[in-house]
C-alpha positions in Angstrom: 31.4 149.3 2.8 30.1 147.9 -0.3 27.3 145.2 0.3 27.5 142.5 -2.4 24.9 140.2 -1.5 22.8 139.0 -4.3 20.7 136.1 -5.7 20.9 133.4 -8.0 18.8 134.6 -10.2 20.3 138.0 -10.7 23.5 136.2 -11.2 22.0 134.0 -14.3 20.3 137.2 -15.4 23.8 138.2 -16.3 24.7 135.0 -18.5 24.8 135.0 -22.0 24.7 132.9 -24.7 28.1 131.5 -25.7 29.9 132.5 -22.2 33.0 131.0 -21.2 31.9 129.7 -17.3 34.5 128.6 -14.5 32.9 126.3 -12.1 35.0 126.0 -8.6 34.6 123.1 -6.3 36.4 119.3 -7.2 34.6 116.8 -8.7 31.3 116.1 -6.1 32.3 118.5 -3.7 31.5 122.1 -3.2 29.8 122.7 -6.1 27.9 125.7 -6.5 24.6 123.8 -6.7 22.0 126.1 -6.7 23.4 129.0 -9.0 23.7 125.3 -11.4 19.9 124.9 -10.9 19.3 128.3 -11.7 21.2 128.3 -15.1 19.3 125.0 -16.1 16.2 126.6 -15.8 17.3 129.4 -17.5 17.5 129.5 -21.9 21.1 130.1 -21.5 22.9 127.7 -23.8 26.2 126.7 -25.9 28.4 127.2 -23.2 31.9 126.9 -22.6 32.7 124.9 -19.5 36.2 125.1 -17.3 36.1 122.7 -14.2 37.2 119.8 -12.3 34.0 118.8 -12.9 30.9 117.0 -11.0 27.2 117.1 -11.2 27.3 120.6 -12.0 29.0 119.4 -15.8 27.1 116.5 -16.0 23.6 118.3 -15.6 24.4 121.0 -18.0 25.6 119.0 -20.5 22.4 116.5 -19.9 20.3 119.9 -19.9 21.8 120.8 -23.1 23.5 123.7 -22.4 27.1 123.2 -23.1 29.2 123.4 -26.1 32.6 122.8 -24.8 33.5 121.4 -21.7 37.7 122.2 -20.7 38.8 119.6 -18.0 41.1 117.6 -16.3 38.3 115.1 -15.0 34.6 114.6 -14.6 34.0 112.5 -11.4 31.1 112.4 -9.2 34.4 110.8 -6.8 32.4 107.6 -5.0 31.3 107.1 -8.6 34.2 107.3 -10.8 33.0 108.5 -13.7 30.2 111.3 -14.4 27.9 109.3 -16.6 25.7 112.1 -17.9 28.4 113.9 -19.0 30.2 110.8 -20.2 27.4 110.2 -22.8 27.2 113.7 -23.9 31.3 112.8 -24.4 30.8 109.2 -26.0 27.9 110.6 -28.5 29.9 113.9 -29.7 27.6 116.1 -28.5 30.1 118.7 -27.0 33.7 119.7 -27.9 36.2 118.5 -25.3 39.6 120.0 -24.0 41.4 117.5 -21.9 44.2 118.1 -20.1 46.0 116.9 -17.1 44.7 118.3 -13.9 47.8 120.2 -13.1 47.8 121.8 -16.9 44.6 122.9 -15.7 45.1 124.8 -13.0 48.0 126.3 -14.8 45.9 127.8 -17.5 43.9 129.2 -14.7 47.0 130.9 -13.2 47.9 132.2 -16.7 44.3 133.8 -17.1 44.9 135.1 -13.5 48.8 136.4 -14.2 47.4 137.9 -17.7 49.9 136.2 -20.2 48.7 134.0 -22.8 50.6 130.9 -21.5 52.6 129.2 -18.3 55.3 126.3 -19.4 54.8 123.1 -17.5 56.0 119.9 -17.8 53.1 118.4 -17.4 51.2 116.7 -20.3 54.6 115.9 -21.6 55.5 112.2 -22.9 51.1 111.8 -22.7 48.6 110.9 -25.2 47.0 114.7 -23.8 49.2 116.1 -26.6 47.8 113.6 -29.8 43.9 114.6 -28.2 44.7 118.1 -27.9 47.1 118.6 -31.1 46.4 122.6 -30.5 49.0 122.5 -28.0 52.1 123.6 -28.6 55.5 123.5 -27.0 58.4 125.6 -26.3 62.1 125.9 -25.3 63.7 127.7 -22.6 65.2 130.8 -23.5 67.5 130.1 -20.9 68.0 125.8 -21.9 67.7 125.7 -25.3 67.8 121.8 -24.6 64.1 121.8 -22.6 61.0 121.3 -24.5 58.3 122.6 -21.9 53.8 122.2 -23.0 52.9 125.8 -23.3 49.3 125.5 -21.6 47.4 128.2 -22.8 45.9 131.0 -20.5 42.3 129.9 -19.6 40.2 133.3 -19.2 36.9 133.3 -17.8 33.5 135.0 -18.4 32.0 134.5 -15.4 33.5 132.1 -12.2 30.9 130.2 -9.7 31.7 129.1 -6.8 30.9 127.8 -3.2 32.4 128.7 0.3 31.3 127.8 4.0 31.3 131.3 5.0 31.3 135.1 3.7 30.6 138.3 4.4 29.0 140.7 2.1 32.0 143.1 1.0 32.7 138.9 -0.3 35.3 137.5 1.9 34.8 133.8 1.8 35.8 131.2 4.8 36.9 127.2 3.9 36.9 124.9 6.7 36.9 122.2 4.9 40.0 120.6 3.5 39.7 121.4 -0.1 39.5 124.5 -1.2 41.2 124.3 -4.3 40.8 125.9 -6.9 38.8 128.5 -6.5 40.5 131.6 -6.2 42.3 131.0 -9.7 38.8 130.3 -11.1 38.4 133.9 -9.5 41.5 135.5 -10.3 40.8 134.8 -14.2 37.5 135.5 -14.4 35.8 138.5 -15.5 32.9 138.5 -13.3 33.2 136.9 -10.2 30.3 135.0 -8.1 30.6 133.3 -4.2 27.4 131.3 -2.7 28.0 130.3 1.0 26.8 128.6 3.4 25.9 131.4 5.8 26.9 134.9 5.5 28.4 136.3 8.6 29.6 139.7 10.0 33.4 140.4 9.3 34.5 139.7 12.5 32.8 136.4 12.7 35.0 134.9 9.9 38.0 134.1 12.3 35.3 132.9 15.0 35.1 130.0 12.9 38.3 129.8 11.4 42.1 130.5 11.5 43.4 133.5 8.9 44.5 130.4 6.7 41.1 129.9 6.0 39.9 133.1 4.4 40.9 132.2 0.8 39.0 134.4 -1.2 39.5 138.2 -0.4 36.7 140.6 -1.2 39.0 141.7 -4.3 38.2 138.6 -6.2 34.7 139.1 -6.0 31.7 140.7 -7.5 28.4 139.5 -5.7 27.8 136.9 -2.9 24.5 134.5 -2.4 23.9 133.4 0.7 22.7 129.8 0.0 22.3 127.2 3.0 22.9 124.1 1.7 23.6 125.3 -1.6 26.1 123.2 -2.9 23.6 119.7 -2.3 24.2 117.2 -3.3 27.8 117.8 -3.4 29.7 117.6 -0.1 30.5 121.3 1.7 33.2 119.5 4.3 32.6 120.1 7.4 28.5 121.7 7.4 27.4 118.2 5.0 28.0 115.2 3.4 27.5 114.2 0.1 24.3 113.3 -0.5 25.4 109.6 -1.7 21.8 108.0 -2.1 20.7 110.9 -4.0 23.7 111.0 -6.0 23.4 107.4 -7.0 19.5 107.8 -8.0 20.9 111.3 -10.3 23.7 108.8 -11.4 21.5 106.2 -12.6 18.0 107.9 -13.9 17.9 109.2 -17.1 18.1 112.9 -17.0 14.8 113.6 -18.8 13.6 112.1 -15.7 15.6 112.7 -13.1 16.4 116.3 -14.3 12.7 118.2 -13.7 12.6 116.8 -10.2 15.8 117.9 -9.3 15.2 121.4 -10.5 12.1 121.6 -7.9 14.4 120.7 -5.3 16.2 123.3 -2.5 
């Protein structure tokens, strides 16, 4: 049975300059908080970003990190908009690749299917194809008369993300409600990294849970970090809450500020 428990730190240890990173989790909920802390302190940089982002874009754009952020929204959800990383937006300081949220997911599933593109309707008839004039469009083979958005395939360096529960071959447990999308952020990454709330035995998993919940299978995995309350101050439905008062002071404090506290936090 392979063991695949490891730390934050090893994790970042692998990062590089210039990496493409998927970050699971949905706007302020389940983020993989503490593997986020670790990159900031870390002189990783000009990173490409794919997430249905929170805190976790916000901070490394704010940190200075990121180069290119690929989205379908920033939200910190009870606060609408992600203000950190709507500055680093407003004042051009990273690229941008916004698409709708469905788009998104599908260029996940393309990384994940290996093709270099999944039709969609989605995006048609939107001002997400005059921000993003890279996109193309195709026709059916099979009805020459439909014009389909041919969202490109979204592969991954690295994916990050948070579950309630694991076990170290890296089987991971969601009881909460919303577990999407992390096992396409999986499925299309190259290297593939699961913090948890707990790690239990094998058998434990359906203690907790039905089958229904196991959504990431060991396969989709390359190392797990067991990390109690490491998605803070994100929600991680049903073990915590978001962190709303701390989430407001992070939402209103300048970074340069806010940012060096944070990171003595755990």
């Amino acid at each position: 049975m392979a063991d695949k428990r490891t730390s934050e730190s090893e994790v970042v240890a692998e990062l590089r300059d210039g990496m493409t990173i998927g970050i699971g989790g949905w706007g302020s909920r389940r983020k993989p908080m503490s593997i986020i802390r670790e990159i900031l302190k870390s002189p990783v940089r000009d990173l490409t970003l794919v997430s249905y982002g929170g805190p976790d874009v916000g901070m490394l754009c704010a940190a200075g990190k990121v180069k290119k952020v690929v989205y379908g929204f920033v939200s910190l959800d009870s606060i609408p908009l992600e203000p950190h990383f709507r500055a680093a937006r407003q004042s051009g300081a990273i690229e941008a690749f916004e698409v709708d949220e469905g788009m998104l997911q599908w260029g996940l599933r393309a990384a994940a299917m290996r093709v270099s593109f999944l039709p969609c309707r989605a995006g048609l008839g939107s001002s997400v194809m005059e921000v993003n004039p890279e996109l193309k469009t195709v026709r059916s083979p099979y009805d020459d008369a439909e014009e389909l958005v041919a969202m490109p395939a979204l592969p991954l360096d690295v994916a990050l993300i948070h579950a309630n529960r694991a076990d170290v071959r890296g089987n991971g447990q969601y009881l909460g409600p919303d577990w999407f999308f992390d096992d396409l952020f999986c499925m299309a990454a190259t290297r593939r990294f699961m913090s948890c709330e707990r790690i239990v035995d094998t058998a434990d998993l359906l203690k907790e849970g039905s089958e229904q919940t196991l959504k990431i299978n060991r396969m989709m995995t390359d190392g797990v970090i067991e990390a109690p309350g490491g998605a803070r101050f994100t929600s991680c439905a049903p073990d915590y809450a978001r962190d709303e008062e701390l989430q407001r002071e992070y939402a209103t404090t300048p970074w340069e500020e806010f940012g060096p506290r944070w990171l003595e936090m755990s």
